[in-house]
C-alpha positions in Angstrom: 8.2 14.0 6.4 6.8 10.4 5.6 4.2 9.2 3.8 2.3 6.1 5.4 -0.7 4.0 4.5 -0.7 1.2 6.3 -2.4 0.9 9.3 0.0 -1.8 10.9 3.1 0.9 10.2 1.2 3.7 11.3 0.7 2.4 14.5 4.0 1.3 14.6 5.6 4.0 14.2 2.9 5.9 17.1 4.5 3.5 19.5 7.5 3.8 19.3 7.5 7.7 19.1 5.6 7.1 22.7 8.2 4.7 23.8 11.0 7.4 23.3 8.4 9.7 25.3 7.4 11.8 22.7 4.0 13.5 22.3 2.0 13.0 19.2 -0.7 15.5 17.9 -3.1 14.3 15.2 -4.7 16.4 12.7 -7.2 14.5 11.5 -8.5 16.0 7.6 -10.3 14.7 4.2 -7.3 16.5 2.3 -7.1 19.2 0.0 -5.5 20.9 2.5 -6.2 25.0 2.7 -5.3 27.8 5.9 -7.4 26.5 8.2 -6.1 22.7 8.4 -2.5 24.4 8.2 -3.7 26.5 11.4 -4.0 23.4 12.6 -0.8 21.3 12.0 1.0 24.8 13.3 -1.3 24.7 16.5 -0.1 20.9 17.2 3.6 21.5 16.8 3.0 23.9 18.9 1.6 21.6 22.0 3.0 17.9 20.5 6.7 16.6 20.1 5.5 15.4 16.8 2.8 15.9 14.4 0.3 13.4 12.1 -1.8 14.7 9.5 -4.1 12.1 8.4 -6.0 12.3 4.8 -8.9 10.3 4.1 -12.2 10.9 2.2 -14.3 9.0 4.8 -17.0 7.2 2.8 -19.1 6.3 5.8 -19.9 9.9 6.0 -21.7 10.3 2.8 -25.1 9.9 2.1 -26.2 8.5 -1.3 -26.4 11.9 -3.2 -23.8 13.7 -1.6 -20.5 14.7 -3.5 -17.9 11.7 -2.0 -16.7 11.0 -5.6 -16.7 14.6 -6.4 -15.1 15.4 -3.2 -11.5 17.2 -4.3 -8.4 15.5 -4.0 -4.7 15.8 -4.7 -2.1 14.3 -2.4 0.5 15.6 -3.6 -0.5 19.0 -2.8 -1.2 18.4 0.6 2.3 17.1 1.3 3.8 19.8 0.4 1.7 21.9 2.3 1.7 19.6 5.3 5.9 19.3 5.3 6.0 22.9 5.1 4.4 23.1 8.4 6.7 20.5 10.0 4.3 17.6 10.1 6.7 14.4 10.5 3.9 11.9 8.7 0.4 12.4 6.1 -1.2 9.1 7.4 -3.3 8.4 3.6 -4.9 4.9 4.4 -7.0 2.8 1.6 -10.3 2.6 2.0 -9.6 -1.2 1.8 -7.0 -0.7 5.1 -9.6 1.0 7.1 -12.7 -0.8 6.3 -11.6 -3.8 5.1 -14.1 -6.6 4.1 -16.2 -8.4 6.4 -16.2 -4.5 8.9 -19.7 -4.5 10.6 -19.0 -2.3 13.6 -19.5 1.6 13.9 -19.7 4.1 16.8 -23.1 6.1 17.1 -23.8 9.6 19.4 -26.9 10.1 20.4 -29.0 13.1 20.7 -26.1 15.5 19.5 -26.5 14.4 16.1 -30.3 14.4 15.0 -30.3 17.6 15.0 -28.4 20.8 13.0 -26.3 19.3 9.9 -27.6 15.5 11.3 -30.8 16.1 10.7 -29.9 16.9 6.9 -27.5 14.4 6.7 -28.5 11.2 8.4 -25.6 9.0 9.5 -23.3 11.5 8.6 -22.0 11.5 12.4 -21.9 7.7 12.9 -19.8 7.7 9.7 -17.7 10.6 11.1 -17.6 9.4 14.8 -16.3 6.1 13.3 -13.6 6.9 11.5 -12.5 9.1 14.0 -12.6 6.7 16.9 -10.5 4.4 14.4 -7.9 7.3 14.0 -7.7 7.5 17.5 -7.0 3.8 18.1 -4.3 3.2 15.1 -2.5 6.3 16.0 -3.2 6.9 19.4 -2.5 10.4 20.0 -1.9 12.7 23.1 -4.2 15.6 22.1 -6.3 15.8 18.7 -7.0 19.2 16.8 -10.3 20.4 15.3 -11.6 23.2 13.7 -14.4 25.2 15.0 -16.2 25.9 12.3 -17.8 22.3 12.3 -19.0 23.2 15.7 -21.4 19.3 15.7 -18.4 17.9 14.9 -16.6 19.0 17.2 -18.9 18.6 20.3 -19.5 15.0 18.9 -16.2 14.4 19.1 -15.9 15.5 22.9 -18.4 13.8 23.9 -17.3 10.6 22.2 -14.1 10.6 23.8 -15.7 11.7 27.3 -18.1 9.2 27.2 -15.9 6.0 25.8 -13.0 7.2 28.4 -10.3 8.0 25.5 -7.0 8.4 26.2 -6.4 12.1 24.9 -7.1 15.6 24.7 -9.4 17.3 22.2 -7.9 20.6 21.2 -10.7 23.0 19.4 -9.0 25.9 17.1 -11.1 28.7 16.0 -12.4 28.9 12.5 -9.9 30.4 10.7 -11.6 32.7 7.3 -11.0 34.4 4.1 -10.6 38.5 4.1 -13.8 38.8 3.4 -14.6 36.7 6.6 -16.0 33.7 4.5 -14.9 30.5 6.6 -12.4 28.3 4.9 -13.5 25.2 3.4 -12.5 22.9 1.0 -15.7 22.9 -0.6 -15.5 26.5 -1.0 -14.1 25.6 -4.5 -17.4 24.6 -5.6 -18.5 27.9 -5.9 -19.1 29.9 -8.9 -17.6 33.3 -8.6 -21.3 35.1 -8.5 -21.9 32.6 -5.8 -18.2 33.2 -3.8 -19.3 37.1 -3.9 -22.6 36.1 -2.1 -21.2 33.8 0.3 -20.0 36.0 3.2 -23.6 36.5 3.7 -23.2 34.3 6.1 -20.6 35.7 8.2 -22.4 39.0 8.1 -25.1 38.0 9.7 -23.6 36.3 12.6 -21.8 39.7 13.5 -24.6 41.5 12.9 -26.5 39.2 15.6 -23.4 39.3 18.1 -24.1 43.2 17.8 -27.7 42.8 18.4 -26.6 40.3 21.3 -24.6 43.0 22.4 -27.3 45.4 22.7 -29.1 43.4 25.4 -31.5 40.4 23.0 -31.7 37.5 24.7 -34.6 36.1 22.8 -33.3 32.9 20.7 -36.5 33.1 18.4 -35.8 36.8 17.6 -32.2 36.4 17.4 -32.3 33.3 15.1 -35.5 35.3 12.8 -33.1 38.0 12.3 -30.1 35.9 11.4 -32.8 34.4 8.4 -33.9 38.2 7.4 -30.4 39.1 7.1 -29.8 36.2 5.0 -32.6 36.0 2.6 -31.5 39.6 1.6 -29.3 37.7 -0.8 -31.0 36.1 -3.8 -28.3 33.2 -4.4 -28.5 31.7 -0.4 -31.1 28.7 0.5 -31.2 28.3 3.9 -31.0 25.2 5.2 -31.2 26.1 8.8 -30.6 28.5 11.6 -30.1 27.2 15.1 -29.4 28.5 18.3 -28.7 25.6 20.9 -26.3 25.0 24.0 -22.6 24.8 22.9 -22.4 21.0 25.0 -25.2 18.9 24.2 -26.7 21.4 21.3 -30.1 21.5 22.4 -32.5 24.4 21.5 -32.7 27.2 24.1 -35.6 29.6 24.4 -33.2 32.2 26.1 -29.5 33.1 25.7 -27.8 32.2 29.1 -24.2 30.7 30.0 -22.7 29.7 26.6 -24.6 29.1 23.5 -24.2 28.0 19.9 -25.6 30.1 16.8 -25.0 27.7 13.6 -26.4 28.0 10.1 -26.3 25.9 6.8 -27.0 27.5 3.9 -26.8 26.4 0.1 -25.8 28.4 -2.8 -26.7 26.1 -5.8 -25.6 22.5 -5.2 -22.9 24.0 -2.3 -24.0 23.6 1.3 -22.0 26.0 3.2 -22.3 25.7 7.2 -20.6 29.0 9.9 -21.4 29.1 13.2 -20.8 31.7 16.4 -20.1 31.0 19.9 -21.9 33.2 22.4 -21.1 33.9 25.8 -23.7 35.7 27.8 
């Protein structure tokens, strides 16, 4: 496995793999690698003739008080991780390489993003939909993996590439947890351990909705008011918000119908933790 920066080599290199008719799968991450990312790079050997994990702390995607210089990093780490996997290259630009001076331009979704984790985090998306669409353009991969637990992401992402007539596939994998059904994140590290044993909280309460679901609820008010009961049993969770929307364009419904998307954000002290559920009724 390599180790690349530049974008001029990086896209390079993407060419000529094409050029010998190979397939190239992107994972695109922010580092500090953990299960789920390495779910991931497995899931794109699995459909790609070669594999690039790219690591960048985006900081277009950070608002003012948000934890970009706190955000945890260790390259190192993640190549080991990512070459035991079997990726062939960690694409790690500069921040100076991918927005370098005199960069103006940025790539904007509407109505998927002002509400759910945009509404908290205003131009978090443009930042994110951005540095994606860059990704896509320096290496130009056949099919890109994401993860489902960031479920706006991920539908921003699709429709990006849908709308803009990309070149690729977008390959969602499902969230991938901890034992104790906590969804992996690298912010997860954060915690404190009172706040780590409070956590799956979250989790619970989605299952115990699909199970509600299951008994015959179709109400989206009811559903999402006992998602918020179930989670302000625990002390240490701040809800940030409980949504039930349509899994394309994430728009509220009023009734559970076709396929819909139950997502949550919750803090526990200065951590924001989002989890979502797909339903299919």
């Amino acid at each position: 496995m390599q180790r690349i920066s530049a974008v001029s080599e990086m896209t390079a290199w993407s060419r000529e793999k094409q050029r010998q008719g190979e397939t190239i799968g992107l994972v695109p991450t922010m580092g500090y690698l953990h299960e789920g990312h390495l779910t991931l790079i497995r899931r794109a050997k699995e459909k790609c003739n070669r594999v690039v994990v790219s690591i960048f702390v985006n900081p277009l995607q950070f608002g003012a008080n948000e934890d970009f210089a706190e955000y945890p990093r260790d390259l190192s780490r993640d190549e080991n991780l990512a070459a035991r996997e079997g990726a062939d290259v960690i694409f790690a630009p500069l921040v100076k390489g991918m927005y370098p001076q005199g960069f103006h331009s940025s790539v904007e979704v509407e109505k998927l993003t002002d509400r759910l984790c945009g509404q908290a985090r205003p131009g978090h998306f443009r930042g994110v939909a951005t540095v994606v669409a860059k990704l896509f353009n320096i290496v130009g991969p056949d099919q890109a993996f994401f993860g489902q637990k960031d479920a706006q992401q991920l539908a921003v992402i699709r429709r990006m590439v849908a709308d803009l007539n990309m070149p690729l596939t977008i390959v969602g994998v499902p969230t991938v947890r901890e034992p104790d059904g906590l969804a992996m994140s690298s912010r997860n590290v954060y915690l404190t351990p009172e706040q780590r044993q409070a956590a799956p909280v979250l989790v619970r309460s989605l299952r115990e909705a699909r199970e509600l679901i299951g008994q015959g609820e179709r109400d989206a008010a009811k559903i999402g008011g006992f998602i918020r009961q179930r989670i302000t049993r625990e002390p240490l969770a701040v809800i940030d918000y409980v949504e039930i929307v349509d899994n394309d364009f994430l728009q509220p419904v009023d009734k559970l119908a076709g396929t819909c998307l139950i997502a949550l954000a919750v803090r526990f002290g200065n951590t924001r933790l989002i989890d979502n559920m797909v339903v299919e009724v």
